[in-house]
C-alpha positions in Angstrom: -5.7 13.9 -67.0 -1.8 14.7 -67.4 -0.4 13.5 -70.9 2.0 11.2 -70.9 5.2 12.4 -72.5 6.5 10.5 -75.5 9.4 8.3 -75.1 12.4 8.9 -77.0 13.3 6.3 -79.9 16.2 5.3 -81.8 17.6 2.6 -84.5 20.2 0.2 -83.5 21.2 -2.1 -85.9 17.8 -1.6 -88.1 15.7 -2.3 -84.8 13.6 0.2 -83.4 14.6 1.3 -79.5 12.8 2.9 -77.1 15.1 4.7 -75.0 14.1 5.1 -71.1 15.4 6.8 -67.9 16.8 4.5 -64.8 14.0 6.0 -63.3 11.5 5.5 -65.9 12.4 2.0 -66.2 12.1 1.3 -62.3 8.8 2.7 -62.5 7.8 0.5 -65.4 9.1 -2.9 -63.6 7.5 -2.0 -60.4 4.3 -1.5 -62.0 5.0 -5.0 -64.2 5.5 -6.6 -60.7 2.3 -5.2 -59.1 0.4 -6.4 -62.2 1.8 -10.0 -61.5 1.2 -9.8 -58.2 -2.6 -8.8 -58.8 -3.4 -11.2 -61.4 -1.7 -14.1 -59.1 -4.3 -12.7 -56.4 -7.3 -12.8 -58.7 -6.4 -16.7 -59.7 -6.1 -17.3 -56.2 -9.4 -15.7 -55.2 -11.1 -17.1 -57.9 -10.1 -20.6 -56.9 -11.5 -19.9 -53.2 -14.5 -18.6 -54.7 -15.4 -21.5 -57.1 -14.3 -23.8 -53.6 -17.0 -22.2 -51.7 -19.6 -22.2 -54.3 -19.1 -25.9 -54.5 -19.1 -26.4 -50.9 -22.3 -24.4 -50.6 -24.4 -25.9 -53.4 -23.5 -29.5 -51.4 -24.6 -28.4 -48.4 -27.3 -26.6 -49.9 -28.4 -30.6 -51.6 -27.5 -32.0 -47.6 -29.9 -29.5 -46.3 -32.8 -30.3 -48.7 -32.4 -34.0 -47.9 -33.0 -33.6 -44.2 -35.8 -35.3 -42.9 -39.3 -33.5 -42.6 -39.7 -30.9 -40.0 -39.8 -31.3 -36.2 -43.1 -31.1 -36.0 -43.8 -34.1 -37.1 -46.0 -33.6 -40.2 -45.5 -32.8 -43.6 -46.0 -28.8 -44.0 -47.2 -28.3 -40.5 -44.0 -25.9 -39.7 -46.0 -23.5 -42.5 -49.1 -23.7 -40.6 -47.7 -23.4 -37.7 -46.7 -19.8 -39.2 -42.8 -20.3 -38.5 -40.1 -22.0 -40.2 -38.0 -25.0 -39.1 -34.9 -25.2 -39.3 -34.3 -26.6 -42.5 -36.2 -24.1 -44.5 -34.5 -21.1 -42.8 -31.1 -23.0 -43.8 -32.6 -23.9 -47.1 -33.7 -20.1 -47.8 -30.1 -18.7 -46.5 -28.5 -21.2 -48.8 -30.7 -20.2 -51.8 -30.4 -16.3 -51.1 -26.5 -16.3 -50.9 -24.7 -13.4 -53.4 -23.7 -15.5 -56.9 -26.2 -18.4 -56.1 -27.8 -19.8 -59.3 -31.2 -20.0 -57.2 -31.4 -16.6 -55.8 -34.8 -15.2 -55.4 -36.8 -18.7 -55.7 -38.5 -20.0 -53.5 -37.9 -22.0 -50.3 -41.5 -22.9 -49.9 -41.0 -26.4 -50.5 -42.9 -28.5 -48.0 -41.2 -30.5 -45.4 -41.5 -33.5 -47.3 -38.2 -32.4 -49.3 -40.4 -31.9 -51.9 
């Protein structure tokens, strides 16, 4: 990595300076302004992020309150060998990236339970 070079320094009035080029110091504000600019992005992103986890982990409680499966009886979508529609949403739900619940199971029956 290239070393920085030291920036000059002076006294004025019993206060340290630091003494910088236009250019220097045009470089230094940009850089200040990018910063600000990416730390307003991250807040924002953040924000949107903790939104959609919200919004997920309700639909996610909508979902498991649905009633039991289509075919009409309690677990017979599992022995049936196929999922209904609720457990595939359930299982997508509970498998999203950051989800508090990833990697359990979505074997619950299609009594809710």
């Amino acid at each position: 990595m290239a070393r920085h070079p030291e920036p000059k320094r002076t006294q004025l009035d019993g206060v340290e300076m630091v003494l910088l080029t236009q250019d220097a110091y045009e470089r230094l504000e940009a850089a200040r302004r990018q910063g600000g600019a990416q730390a307003n992005r991250i807040r924002s992103l953040n924000q949107k992020l903790s939104e959609t986890t919200a919004f997920l982990d309700g639909l996610e409680r909508a979902v498991a309150e649905l009633p039991a499966c289509q075919l009409g009886h309690p677990g017979s979508c599992r022995k049936a060998g196929t999922d209904c529609v609720r457990h595939r949403v359930l299982a997508m739900l509970q498998a999203h990236p950051g989800s508090e619940r990833q990697g359990m199971s979505a074997s619950r029956d299609c009594t809710g339970t």
